[in-house]
C-alpha positions in Angstrom: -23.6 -5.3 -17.4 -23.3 -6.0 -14.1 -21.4 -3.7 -12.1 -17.8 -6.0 -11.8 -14.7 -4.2 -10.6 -11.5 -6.7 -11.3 -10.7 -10.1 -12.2 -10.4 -11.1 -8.5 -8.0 -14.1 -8.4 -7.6 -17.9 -9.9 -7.5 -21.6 -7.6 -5.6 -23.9 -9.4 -5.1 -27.6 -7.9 -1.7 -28.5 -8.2 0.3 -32.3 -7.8 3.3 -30.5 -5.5 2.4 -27.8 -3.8 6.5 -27.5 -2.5 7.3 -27.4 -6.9 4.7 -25.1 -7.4 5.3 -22.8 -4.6 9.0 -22.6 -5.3 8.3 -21.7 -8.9 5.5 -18.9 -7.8 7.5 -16.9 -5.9 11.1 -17.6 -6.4 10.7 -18.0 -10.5 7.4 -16.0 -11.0 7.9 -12.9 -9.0 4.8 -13.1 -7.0 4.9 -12.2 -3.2 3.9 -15.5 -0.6 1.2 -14.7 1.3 -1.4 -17.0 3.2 -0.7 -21.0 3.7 -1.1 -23.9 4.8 0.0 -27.5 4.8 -1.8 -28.1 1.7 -2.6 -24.6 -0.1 -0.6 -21.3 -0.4 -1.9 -18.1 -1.4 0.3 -15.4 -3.3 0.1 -11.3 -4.1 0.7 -9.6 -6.9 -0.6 -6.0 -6.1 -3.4 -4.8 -3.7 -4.9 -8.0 -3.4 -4.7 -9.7 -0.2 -4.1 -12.6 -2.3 -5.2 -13.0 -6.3 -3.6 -16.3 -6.8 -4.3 -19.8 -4.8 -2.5 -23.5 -4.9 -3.7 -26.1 -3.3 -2.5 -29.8 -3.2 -4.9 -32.7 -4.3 -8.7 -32.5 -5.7 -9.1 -28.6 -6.1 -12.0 -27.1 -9.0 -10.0 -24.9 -10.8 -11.6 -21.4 -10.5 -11.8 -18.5 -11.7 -13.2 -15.3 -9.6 -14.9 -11.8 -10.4 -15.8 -9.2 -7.9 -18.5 -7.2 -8.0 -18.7 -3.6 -6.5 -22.3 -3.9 -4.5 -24.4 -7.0 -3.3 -27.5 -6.4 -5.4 -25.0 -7.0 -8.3 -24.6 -10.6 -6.9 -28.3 -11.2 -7.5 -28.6 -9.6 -10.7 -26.3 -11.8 -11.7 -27.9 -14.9 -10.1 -30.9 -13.9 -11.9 -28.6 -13.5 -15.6 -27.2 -17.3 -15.1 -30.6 -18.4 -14.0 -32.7 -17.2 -17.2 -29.3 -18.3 -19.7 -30.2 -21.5 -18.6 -26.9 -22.0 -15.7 -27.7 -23.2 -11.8 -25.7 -20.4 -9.7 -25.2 -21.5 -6.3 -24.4 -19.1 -3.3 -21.5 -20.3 -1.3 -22.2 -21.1 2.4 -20.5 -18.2 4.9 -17.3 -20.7 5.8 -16.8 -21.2 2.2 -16.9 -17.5 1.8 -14.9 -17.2 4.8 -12.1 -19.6 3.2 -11.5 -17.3 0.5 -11.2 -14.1 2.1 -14.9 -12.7 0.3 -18.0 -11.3 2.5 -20.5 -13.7 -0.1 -20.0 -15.9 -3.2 -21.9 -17.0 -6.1 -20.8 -19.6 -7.3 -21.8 -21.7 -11.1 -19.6 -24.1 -13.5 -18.5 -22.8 -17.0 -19.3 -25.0 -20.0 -15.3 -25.5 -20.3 -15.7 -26.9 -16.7 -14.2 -23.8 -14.4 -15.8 -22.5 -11.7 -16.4 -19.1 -12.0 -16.6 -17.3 -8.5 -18.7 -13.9 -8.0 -17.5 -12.5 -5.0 -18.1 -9.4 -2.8 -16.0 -7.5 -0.1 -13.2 -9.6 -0.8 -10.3 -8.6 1.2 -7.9 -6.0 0.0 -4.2 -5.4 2.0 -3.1 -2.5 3.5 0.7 -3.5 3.2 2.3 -3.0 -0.4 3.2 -6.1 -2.6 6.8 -6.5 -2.5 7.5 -9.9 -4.5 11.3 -11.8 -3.3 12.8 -10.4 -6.5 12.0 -7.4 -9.1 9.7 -9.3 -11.2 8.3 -5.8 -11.9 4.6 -7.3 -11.3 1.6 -4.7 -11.2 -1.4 -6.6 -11.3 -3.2 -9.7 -12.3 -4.2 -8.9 -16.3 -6.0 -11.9 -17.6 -7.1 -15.3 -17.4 -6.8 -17.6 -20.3 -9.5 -20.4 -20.8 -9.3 -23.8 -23.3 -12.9 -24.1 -24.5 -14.0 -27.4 -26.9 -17.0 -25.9 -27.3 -16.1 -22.1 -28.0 -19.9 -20.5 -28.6 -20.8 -22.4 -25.4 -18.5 -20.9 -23.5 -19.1 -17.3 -25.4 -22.5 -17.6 -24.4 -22.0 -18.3 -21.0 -19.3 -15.3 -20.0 -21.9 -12.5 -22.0 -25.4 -13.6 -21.6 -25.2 -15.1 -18.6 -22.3 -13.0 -16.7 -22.7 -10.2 -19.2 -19.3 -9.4 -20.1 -18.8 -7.8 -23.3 -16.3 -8.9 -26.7 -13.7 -6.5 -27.1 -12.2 -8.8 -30.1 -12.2 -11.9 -32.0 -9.1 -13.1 -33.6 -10.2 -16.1 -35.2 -12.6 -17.8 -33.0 -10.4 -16.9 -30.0 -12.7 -14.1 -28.1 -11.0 -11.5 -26.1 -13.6 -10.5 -23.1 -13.6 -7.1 -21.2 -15.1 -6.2 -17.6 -13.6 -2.8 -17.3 -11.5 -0.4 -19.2 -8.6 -2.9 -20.0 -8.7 -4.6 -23.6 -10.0 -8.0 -21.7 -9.8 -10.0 -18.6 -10.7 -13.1 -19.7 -9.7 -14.7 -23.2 -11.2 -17.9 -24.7 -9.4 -20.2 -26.8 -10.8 -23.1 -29.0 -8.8 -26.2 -27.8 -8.5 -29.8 -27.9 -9.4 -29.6 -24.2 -11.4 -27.9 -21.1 -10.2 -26.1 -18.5 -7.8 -23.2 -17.2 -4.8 -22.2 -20.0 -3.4 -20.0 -18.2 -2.9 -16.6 -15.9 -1.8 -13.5 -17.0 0.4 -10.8 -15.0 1.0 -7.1 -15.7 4.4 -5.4 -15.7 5.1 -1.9 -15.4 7.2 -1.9 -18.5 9.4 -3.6 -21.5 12.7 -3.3 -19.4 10.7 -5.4 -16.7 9.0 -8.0 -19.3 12.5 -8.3 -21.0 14.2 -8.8 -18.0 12.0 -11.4 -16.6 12.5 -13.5 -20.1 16.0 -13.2 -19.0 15.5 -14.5 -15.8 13.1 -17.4 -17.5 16.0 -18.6 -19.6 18.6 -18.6 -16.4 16.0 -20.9 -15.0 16.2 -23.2 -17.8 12.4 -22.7 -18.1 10.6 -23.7 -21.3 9.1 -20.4 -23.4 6.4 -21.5 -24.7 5.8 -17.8 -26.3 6.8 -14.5 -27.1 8.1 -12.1 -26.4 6.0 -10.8 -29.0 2.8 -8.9 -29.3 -1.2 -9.3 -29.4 -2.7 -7.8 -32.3 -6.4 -7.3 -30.7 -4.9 -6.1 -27.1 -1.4 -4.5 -28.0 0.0 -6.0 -25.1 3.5 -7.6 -25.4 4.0 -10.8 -23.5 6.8 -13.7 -22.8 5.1 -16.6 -21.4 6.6 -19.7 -19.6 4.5 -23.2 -18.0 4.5 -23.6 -14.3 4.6 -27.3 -12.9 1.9 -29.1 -14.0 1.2 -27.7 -17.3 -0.3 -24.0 -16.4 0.7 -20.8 -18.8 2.2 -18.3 -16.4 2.7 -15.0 -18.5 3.8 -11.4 -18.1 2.5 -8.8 -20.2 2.7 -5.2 -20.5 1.2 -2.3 -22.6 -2.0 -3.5 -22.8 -4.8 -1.6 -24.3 -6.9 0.3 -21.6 -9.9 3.4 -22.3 -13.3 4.3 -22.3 -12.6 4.4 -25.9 -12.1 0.5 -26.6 -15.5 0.0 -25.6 -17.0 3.0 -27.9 -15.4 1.2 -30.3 -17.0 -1.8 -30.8 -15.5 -5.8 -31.5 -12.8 -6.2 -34.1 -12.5 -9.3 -36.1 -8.4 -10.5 -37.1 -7.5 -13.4 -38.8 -7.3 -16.9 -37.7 -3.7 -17.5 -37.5 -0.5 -16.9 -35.3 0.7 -13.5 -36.8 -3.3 -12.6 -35.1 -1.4 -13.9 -31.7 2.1 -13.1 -32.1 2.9 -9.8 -34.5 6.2 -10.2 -34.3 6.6 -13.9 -35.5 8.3 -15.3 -32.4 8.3 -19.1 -32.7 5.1 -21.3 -30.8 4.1 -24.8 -31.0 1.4 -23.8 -28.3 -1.5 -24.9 -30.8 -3.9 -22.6 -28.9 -1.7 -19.3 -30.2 -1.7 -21.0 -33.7 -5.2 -20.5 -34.7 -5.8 -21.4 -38.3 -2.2 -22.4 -38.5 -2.3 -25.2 -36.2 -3.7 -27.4 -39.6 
């Protein structure tokens, strides 16, 4: 596998960027950084940025870094012989997102997945405008129509490895946590959702708290994975994205040694604890 360090950051188009923004940072938790007129950038650790909005026709996108440039064209030459057309970004597109060099090439679910390299870390400490409690960007979740498309496509051709399947679902790693990126069979294409680390339960639980104050739908949880171990509460952000927080997740040399797992296809596989869903994506089996 490639040598990849984190799961960088996610560009998600967005109708109102002033909505979207407001629920971000004043809802979410996550620290304003970078913006413009039409885009805003946001922090939720070291990151000089690991999440950015932008008003009108922006590819959602979905971004990897990688720890030296050889590993951009080892990767180049991966997606090229799994049958994918990797691009390099030109320097000013680079440039626009913060990154030395970026590869570039479309998922079958229709994200762009972004390889980048030297992307820009800050040297001032994430402090969100409330105590959201946030650590890190976990995972990204992706809807797939055509699941062993898209399986295909993150291991042989960006050669990330299955942790575990619950159902069809397929939980994929990059590091030592359980997975970073997590593909769900759906009725559509495109990004699910984004996934956000808390130190602990007090934070997670308070944050549900904070959710219901808000008067925000919760679309899940708080309950717990079965592959990962990771308890989550999740919420949707204007325009329809998943916006979750999750803590404990699995992490260790070990999980690898281990080798995939396979659960059952159904929502006790998603939710151990039985909290109520209608999200049909965290239903497996069920959904029927």
């Amino acid at each position: 596998m490639p040598s990849y360090r984190d799961l960088r950051y996610l560009r998600v188009g967005v109708e109102t960027l002033d909505e979207s923004r407001r629920f971000a940072a004043e809802v979410f938790g996550l620290q304003p950084a970078e913006a413009g007129d039409d885009f805003a950038t946001f922090r939720s650790d070291w990151r000089n940025y690991s999440l950015f909005l932008a008003e009108g026709g922006t590819e959602e996108a979905v971004a990897l870094t990688v720890g030296r440039a050889t590993d951009l064209d080892e990767v180049e030459q991966q997606l090229t012989a799994a049958g994918h057309a990797p691009q390099r970004l030109s320097d000013e597109q680079a440039a626009a997102r913060q990154c030395k060099a970026v590869l570039a090439v479309r998922a079958p679910n229709g994200v762009i997945v972004e390889i980048v390299w030297r992307p820009l870390e800050s040297g001032w400490r994430y402090h969100g405008p409330r105590d959201a409690g946030i650590t890190d960007l976990a995972a990204v979740q992706l809807a797939c129509t055509d699941l062993p498309a898209n399986e295909r496509f993150w291991t042989e051709g960006l050669g990330l490895r299955v942790a575990d399947w619950a159902g069809d679902t397929c939980y994929l790693a990059l590091d030592e946590a359980h997975h970073r990126v997590a593909l769900y069979p759906s009725a559509r294409d495109g990004l699910l959702g984004a996934v956000w680390e808390v130190d602990g339960k007090d934070s997670l639980m308070r944050n549900w708290y904070h959710l219901q104050k808000s008067q925000l739908p919760i679309v899940a949880g708080p309950d717990r994975q079965a592959a990962s171990g990771g308890i989550y509460v999740t919420t949707r952000a204007p325009g329809g994205l998943l916006m979750s927080y999750v803590t404990e997740l699995d992490k260790g040399p070990e999980l690898q040694a281990r080798g995939p797992r396979q659960f059952a296809d159904s929502a006790a596989s998603h939710g151990m604890w039985g909290s109520v869903t209608e999200q049909p994506e965290f239903l497996g089996g069920d959904a029927s």
